[in-house]
C-alpha positions in Angstrom: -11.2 3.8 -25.7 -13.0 1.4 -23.9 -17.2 1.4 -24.6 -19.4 -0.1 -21.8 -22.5 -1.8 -20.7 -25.3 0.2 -21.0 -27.2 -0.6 -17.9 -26.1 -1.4 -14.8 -27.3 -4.1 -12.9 -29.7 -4.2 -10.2 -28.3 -2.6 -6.7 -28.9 -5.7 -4.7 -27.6 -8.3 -6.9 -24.6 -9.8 -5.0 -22.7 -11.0 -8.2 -23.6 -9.3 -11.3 -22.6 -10.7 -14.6 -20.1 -9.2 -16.3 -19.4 -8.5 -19.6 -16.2 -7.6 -21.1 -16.0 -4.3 -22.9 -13.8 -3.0 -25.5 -12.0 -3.7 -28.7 -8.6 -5.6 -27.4 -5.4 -3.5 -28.0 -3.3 -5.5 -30.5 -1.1 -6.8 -28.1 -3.4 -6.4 -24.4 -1.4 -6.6 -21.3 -0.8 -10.2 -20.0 -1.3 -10.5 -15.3 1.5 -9.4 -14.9 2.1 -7.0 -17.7 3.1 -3.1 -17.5 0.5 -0.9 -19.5 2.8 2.2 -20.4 -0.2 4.7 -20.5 2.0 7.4 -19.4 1.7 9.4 -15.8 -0.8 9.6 -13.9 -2.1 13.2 -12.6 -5.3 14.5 -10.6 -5.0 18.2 -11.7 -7.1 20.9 -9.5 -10.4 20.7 -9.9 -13.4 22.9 -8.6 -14.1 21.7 -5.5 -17.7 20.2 -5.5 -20.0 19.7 -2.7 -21.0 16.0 -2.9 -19.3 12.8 -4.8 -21.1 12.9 -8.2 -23.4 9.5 -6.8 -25.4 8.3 -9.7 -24.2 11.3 -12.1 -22.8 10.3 -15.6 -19.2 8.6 -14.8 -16.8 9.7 -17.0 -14.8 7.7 -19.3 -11.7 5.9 -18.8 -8.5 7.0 -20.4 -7.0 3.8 -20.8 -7.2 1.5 -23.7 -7.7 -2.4 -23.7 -10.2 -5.0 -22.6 -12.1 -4.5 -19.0 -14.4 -6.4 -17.4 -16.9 -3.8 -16.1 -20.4 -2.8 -14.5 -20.7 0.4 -14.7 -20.8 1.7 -10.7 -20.3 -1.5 -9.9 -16.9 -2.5 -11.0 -14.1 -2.4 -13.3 -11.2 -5.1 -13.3 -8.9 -6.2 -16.3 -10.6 -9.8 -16.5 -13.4 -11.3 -14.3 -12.6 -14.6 -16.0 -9.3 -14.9 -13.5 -11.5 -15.1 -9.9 -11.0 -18.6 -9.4 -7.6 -17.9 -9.2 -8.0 -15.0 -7.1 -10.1 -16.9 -4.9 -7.6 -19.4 -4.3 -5.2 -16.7 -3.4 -7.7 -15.5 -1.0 -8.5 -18.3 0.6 -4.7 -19.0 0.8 -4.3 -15.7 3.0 -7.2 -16.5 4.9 -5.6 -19.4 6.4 -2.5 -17.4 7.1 -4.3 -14.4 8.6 -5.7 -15.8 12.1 -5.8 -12.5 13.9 -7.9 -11.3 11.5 -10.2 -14.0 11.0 -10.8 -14.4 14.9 -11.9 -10.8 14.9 -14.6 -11.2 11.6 -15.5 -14.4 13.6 -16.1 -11.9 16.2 -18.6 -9.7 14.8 -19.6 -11.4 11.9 -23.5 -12.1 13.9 -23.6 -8.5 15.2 -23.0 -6.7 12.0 -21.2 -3.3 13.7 -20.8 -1.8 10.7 -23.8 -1.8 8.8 -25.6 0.6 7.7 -21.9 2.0 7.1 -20.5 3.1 3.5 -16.7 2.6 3.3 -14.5 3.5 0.5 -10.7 2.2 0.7 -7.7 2.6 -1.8 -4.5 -0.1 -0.8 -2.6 -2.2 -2.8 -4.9 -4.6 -4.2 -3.7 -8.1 -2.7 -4.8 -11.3 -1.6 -4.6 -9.7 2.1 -5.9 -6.8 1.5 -9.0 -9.0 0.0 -9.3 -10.7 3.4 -9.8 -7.4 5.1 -12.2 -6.1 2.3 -14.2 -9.0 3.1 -13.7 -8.7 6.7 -15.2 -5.3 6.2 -18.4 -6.5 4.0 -18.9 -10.0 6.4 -19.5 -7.4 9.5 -21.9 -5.2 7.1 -20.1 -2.2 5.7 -20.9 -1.6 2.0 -17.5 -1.4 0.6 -16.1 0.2 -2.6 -12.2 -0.2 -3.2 -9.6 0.7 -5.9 -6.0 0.5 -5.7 -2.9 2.8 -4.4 -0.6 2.6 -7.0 -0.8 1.8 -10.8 1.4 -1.4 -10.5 0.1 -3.2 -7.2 -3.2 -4.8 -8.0 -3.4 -8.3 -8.3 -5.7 -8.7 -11.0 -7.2 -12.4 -10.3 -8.1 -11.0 -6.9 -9.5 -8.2 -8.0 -11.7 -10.0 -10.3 -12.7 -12.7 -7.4 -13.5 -9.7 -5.1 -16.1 -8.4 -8.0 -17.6 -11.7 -8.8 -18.5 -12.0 -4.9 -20.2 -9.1 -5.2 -17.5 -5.8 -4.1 -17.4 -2.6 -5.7 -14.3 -2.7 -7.1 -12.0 -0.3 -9.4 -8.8 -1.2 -10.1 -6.5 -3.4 -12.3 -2.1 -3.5 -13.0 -1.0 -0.8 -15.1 -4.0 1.8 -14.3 -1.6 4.9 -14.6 -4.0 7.2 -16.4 -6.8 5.9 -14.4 -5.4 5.8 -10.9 -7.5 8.7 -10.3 -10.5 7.7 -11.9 -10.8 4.7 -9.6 -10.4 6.6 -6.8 -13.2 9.0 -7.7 -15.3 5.7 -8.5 -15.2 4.7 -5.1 -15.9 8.0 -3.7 -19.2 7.6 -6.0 -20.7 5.0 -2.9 -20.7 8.7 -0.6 -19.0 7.2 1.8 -18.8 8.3 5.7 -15.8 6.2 6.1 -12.0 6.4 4.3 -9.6 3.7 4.6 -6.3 5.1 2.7 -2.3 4.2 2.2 -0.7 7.2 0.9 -3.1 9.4 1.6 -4.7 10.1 -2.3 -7.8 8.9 -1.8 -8.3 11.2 1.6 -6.6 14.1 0.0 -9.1 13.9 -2.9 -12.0 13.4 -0.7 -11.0 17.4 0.9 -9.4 18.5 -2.3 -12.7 17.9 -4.4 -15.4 17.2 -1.8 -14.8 19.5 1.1 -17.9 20.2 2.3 -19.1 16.3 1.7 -15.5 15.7 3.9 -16.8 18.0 6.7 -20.3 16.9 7.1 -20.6 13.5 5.8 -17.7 11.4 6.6 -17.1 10.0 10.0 -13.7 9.3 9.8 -10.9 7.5 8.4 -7.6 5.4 8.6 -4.1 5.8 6.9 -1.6 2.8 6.4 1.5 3.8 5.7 4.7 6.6 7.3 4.5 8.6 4.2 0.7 8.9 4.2 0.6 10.1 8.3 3.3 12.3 7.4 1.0 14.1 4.4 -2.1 13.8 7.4 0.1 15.5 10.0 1.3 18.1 7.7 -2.7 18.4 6.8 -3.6 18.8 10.6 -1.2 21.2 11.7 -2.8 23.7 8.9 -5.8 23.0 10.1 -6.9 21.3 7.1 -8.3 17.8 8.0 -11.3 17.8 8.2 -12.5 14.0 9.4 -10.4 12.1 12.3 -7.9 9.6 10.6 -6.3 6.8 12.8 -2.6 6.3 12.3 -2.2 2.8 11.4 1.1 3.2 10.7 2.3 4.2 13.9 0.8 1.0 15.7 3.4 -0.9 17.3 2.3 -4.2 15.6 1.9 -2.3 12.0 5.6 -0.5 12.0 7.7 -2.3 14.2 6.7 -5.7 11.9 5.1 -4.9 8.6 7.8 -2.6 7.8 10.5 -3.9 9.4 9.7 -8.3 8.2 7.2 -7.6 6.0 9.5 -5.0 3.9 12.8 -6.5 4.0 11.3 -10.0 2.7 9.1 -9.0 0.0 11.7 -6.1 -1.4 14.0 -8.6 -1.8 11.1 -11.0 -3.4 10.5 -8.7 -5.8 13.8 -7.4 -6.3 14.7 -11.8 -7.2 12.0 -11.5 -9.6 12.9 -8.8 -11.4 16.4 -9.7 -11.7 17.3 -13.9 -10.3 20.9 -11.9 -10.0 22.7 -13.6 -6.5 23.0 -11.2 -4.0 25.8 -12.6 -2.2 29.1 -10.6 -2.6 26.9 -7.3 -3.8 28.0 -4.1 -2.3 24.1 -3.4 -1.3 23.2 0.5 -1.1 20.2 0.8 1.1 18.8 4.4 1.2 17.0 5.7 4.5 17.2 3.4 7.7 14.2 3.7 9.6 12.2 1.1 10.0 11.4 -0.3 6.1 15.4 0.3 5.4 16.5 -1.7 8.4 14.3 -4.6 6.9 15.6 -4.6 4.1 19.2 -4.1 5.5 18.8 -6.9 7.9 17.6 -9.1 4.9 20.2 -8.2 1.9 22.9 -8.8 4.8 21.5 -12.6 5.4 21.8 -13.6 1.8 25.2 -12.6 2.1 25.3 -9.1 0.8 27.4 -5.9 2.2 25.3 -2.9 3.1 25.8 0.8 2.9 23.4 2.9 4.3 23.0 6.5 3.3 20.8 8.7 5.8 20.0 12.3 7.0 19.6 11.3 10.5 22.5 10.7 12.8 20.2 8.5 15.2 19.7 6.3 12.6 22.7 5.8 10.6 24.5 5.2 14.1 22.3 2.4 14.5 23.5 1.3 11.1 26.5 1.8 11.9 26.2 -0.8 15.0 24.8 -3.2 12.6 28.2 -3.5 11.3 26.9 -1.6 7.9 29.3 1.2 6.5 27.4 4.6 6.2 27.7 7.5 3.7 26.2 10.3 1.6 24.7 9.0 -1.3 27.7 10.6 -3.6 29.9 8.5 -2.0 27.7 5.0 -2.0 26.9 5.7 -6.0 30.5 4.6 -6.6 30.6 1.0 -4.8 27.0 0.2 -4.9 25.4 -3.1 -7.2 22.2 -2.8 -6.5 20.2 0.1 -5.2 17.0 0.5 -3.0 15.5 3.4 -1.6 13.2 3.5 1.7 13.0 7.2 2.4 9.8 8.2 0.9 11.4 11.5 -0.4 11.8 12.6 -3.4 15.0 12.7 -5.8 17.5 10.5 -3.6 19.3 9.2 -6.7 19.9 11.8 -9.3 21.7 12.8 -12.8 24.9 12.9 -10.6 24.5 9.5 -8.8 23.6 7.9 -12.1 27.0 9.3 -13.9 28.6 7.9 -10.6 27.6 4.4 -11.0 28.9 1.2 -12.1 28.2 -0.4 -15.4 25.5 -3.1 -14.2 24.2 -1.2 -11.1 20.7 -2.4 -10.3 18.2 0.6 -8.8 14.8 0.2 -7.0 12.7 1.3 -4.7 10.7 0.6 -1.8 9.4 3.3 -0.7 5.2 4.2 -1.3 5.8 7.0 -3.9 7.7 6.7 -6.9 9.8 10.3 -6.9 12.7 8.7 -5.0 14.2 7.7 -7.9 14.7 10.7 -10.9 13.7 8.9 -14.0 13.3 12.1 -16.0 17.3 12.7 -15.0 18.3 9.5 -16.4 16.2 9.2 -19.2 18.3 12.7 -19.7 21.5 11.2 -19.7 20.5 7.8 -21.5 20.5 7.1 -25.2 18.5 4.6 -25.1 16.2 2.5 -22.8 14.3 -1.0 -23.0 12.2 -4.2 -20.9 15.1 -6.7 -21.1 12.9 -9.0 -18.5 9.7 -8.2 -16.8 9.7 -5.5 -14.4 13.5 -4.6 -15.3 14.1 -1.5 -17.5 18.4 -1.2 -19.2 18.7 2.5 -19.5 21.9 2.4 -21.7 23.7 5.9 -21.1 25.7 8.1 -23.5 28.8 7.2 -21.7 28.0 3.2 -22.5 27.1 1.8 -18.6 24.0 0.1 -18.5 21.8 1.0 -15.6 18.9 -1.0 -14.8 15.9 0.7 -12.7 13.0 -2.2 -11.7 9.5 -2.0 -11.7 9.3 1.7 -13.2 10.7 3.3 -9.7 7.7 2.0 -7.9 7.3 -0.2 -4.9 9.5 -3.0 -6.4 8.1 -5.7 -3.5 4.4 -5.2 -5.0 4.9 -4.3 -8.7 7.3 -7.3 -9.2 6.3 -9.8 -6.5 3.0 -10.0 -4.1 3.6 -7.6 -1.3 4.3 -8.5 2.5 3.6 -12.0 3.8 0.1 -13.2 4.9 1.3 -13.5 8.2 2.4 -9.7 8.9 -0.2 -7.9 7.1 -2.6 -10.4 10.0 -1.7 -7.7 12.1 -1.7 -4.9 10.1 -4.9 -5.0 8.9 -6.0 -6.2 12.2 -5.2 -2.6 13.3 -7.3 -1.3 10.1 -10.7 -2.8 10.9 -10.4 -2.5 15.1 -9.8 1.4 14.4 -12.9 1.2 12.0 -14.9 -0.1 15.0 -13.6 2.2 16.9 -14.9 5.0 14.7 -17.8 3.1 13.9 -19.0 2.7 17.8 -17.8 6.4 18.4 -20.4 7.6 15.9 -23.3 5.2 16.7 -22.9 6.5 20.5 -23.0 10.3 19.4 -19.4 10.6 20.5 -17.4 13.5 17.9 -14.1 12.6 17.9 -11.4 15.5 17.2 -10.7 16.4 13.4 -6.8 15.2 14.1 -4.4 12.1 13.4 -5.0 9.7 16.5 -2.8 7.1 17.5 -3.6 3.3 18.5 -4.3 2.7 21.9 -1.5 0.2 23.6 -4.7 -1.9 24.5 -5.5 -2.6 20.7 -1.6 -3.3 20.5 -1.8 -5.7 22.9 -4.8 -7.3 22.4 -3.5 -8.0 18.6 -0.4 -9.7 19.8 -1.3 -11.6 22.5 -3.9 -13.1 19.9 -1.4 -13.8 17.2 0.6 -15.2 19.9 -1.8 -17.9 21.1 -3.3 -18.2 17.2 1.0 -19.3 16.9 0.7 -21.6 20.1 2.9 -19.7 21.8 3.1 -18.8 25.7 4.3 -15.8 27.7 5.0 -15.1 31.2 2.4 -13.0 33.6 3.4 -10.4 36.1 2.4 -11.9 39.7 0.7 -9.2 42.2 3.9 -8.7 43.9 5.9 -7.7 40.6 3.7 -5.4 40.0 3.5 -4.0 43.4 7.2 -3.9 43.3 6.9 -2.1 39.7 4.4 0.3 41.1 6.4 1.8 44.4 8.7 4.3 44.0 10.0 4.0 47.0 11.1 0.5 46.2 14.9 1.0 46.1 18.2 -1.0 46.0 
């Protein structure tokens, strides 16, 4: 169990020294290493009316080295921020969008005075956008959203410039406790993608959530999904902006940003060729059709299994076969699923499958994939490469599941491309100004899941358009005259 500092360091220091705590593991997990420190769990607690602030913090579960301030921050090794910075300032030059806008506001500071806690995949974007956040004067505390997605160089560079940060790859026991961390800054606003850190906040801290926090954002579909669900019970308790459901978030991120970095990470895992493989894609909305589209350009032949017609007709007029996932199990090479449901490939599938057959998924949670059936069926199971697991099954096949059943493009490769998450995470810190201005001007906006205006759309893409040197026609008073009257006719 890992001992630490004793004394924190003074609140304003901007880069507090850390020291590393902990007797080493015999064998301590390398960048890049999986820490098998079992499942994580956030069992129901009594529901308390404030974050615990300066209370004791409890201890961390897992075991190894960390480099930690105690309330400050807690990474696996401050030693790696040069590299992290490099990685930062390598997304910062990719990122123009969002760059313009801290350019922006950087001299009017709109957010400070303004505590924000966030929990996303710990990247070198998302480290431009945490910055973004701190240059316009939030204080900012941040953790990861899954146990395999933090990039541990930049988490260490983000807590050598001075962020509250709580998170490191492989954190399954502690996922929870660096969410709590964060909520330890109090803070009135939530930036989330999956929706654990919100649903802690009014799980735990109801009455804090009600009275205290202005308001929030959510990233991704399955996380607006959880917030709707929330809503319609009547259950939310702050106003959350759907980032998801921004035209420049879904109809990019998810679509390029997905299919690219899935099959990054899927490369990674595996350097098989993916020319010639019968491809099973699993859900084809907008993350499925990216990786579709992409699988298909390096040669590969798709299948797409769905539950709505809509969408597997679409597939269908991609020139993709479509069928139930019994069906697919039988032809399929490789396997990814983009549903963001649970059990889409069970025992049954599994028993179904070729000798070989590669499984992954894509999707934010990591239920799509029914481990605890294979490991049923299997007789044995081991890392043959990094982020690739051979379950060897009593009937002989070798199945081999990547990156534990998590998000395979983050926990074997680096996420979604600078470019794309410029406009993602555009849309994060506009809606935080939005919130942000709301509350300054006394304005209470509703306790429900708001959507992005089409002006915050546009405004995003016309900048990445010109930041790309790239022109578009204008309307001329007469078009949009002619637009305009209905009696206009043939």
């Amino acid at each position: 169990m890992a001992t630490t500092t004793k004394k924190a360091p003074a609140k304003k220091a901007a880069k507090p020294a850390a020291k590393v705590v902990a007797k080493a593991a015999a064998k301590p997990a390398a960048k890049n290493g999986v820490h098998k420190n079992g499942t994580h769990t956030n069992g129901a607690a009594k529901v308390a009316a404030k974050p615990a602030g300066k209370a004791a913090i409890p201890a961390k579960k897992g075991k190894g080295s960390f480099s930690e301030v105690p309330g400050k921050y807690c990474v696996r090794d401050i030693g790696l921020a040069e590299e992290g910075r490099k990685l930062i300032q390598w997304a910062e030059s990719r990122m123009p969008v969002l760059m313009h806008i801290r350019d922006t506001y950087k001299k009017s500071q709109p957010l400070k005075g303004l505590r924000l806690a966030g929990s996303l995949h710990v990247t070198k974007e998302t480290a431009v956008l945490v910055e973004t956040f701190a240059a316009l004067g939030a204080e900012v505390s941040w953790s990861g959203c899954n146990p395999l997605s933090t990039n541990d160089p930049v988490a260490a560079a983000l807590a050598k410039g001075g962020i509250s940060i709580f998170a490191w790859y492989g954190n399954h026991e502690d996922f929870y406790w660096c969410i709590e961390r964060t909520i330890d800054l109090k803070p009135n606003l939530t930036l989330d993608d999956g929706c654990d850190l919100i649903n802690t906040v009014h799980e735990k801290y109801a009455d804090y959530a009600r009275k205290e926090v202005i308001g929030g954002t959510e990233e991704t579909t399955t996380g607006v999904q959880r917030l709707r669900a929330r809503a319609a019970a009547g259950k939310l308790y702050y106003p959350v902006y759907a980032v998801n459901d921004a035209i420049t978030k879904w109809d990019f991120d998810n679509v390029y940003g997905t299919g690219q970095s899935t099959l990054d990470g899927i490369l990674r895992a595996t350097s098989v060729m993916l020319a010639g493989k019968t491809f099973v894609v699993a859900g084809h909305g907008h993350c499925g059709q990216g990786v579709a589209k992409r699988a298909k350009g390096m040669g590969s032949n798709i299948i797409i299994t769905e539950v709505k017609a809509t969408s597997a007709i679409k597939g269908i007029l991609e020139g993709y076969r479509v069928m139930s996932m019994d069906d697919a199990a039988k032809e399929g090479d490789i396997f990814c699923t983009a549903t963001g449901v649970k059990d889409i490939i069970r025992k049954r599938h599994f028993l179904s499958m070729k000798d070989g057959a590669i499984v992954c998924n894509t999707g934010h949670y990591d239920a799509e994939i029914n481990l605890e059936e294979l490991a049923s069926i299997s007789k044995s199971k081991r890392t043959i490469r990094p982020n690739c697991e051979e379950y060897t099954l009593k009937n002989g096949n070798k199945i081999f599941v990547l990156a534990e059943g998590r998000l395979v493009n983050l926990a074997a490769a680096e996420g979604h491309p600078s470019e794309v998450m410029d406009m993602s995470f555009s849309n994060q810190l506009m809606c935080h100004l939005k919130l942000a201005e709301a509350y300054k001007a006394g304005k209470k906006l509703p306790n429900q899941v708001l959507d992005i205006d089409e002006s915050q759309d546009e405004f995003i893409a016309e900048t990445k358009l010109r930041t790309m040197g790239m022109s578009m026609d204008k309307l001329t008073k007469e078009q949009l005259s002619y637009i305009n009257d209905y009696n206009a006719g043939t």
